[in-house]
C-alpha positions as CSV (number, residue, x, y, z in Angstrom):
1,X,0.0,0.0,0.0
2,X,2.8,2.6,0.7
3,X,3.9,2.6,-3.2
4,X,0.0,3.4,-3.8
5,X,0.3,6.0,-1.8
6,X,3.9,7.1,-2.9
7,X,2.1,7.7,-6.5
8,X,-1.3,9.1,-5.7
9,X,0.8,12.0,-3.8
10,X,2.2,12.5,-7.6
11,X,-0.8,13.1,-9.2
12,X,-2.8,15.7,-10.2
13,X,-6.1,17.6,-8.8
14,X,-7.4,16.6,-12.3
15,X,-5.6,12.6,-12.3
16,X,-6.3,11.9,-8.9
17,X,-10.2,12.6,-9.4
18,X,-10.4,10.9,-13.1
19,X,-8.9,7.7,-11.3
20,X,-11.3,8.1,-8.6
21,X,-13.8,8.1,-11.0
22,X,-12.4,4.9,-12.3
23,X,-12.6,2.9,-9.3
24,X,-16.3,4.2,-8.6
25,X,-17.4,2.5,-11.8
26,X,-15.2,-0.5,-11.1
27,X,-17.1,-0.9,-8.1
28,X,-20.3,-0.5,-9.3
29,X,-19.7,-3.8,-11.3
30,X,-21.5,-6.7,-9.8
31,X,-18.8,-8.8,-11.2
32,X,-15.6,-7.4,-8.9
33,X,-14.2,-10.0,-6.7
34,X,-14.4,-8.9,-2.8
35,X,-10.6,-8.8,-2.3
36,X,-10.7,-6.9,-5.2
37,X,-13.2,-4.9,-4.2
38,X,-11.3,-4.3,-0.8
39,X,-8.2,-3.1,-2.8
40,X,-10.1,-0.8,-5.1
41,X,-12.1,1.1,-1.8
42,X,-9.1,1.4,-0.2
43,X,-7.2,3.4,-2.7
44,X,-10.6,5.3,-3.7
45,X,-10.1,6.3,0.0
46,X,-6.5,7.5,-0.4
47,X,-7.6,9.3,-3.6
48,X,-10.5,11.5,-1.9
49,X,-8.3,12.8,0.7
50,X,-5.7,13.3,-2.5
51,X,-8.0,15.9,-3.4
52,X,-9.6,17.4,-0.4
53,X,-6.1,18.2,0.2
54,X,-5.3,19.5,-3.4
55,X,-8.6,21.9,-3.0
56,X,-7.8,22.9,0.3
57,X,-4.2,24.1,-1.2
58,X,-6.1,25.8,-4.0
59,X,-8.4,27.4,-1.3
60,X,-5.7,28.9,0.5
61,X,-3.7,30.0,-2.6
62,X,-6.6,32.0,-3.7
63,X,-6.0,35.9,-4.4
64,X,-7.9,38.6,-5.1
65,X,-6.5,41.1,-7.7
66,X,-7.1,44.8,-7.2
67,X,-6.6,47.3,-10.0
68,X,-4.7,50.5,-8.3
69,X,-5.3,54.0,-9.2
70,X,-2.4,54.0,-12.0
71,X,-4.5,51.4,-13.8
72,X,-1.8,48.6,-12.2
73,X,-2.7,45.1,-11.3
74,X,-1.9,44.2,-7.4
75,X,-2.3,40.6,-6.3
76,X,-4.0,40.7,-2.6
77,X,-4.4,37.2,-0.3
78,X,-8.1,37.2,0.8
79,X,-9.4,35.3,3.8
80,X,-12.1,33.2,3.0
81,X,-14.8,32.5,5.5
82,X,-15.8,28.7,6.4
């Protein structure tokens, strides 16, 4: 499990999600083994908190941009309410 986990921490927002998508129609098929099944939750799992964490970096990473009065672009860090 720890070179599953090695590689999802590689991926993508956009990967991470697309696999996770993957594995939820994989598991919709009546025809998945248990073990199988097992495997494929498990690394689902990993995946979500994949990107929970990727869109909580995004979340904080957020800026607002504010035009100054010579017509300039300044990038500002907003605080975003929960």
């Amino acid at each position: 499990m720890e070179k599953m986990t090695n590689g999802i921490e590689k991926l993508s927002f956009e990967q991470a999600l697309e696999k996770l998508e993957g594995i939820v129609k994989e598991l919709e098929d009546e025809n998945i083994a248990l073990s199988e099944s097992i495997s494929k939750f498990e690394e689902g799992v990993k995946l979500s908190g994949h990107c929970l964490n990727k869109l909580n970096e995004a979340e904080k990473r957020i800026e607002e941009l504010t035009r100054t009065k010579d017509g300039s672009l300044i990038a500002k860090e907003i605080e975003l309410k929960d």
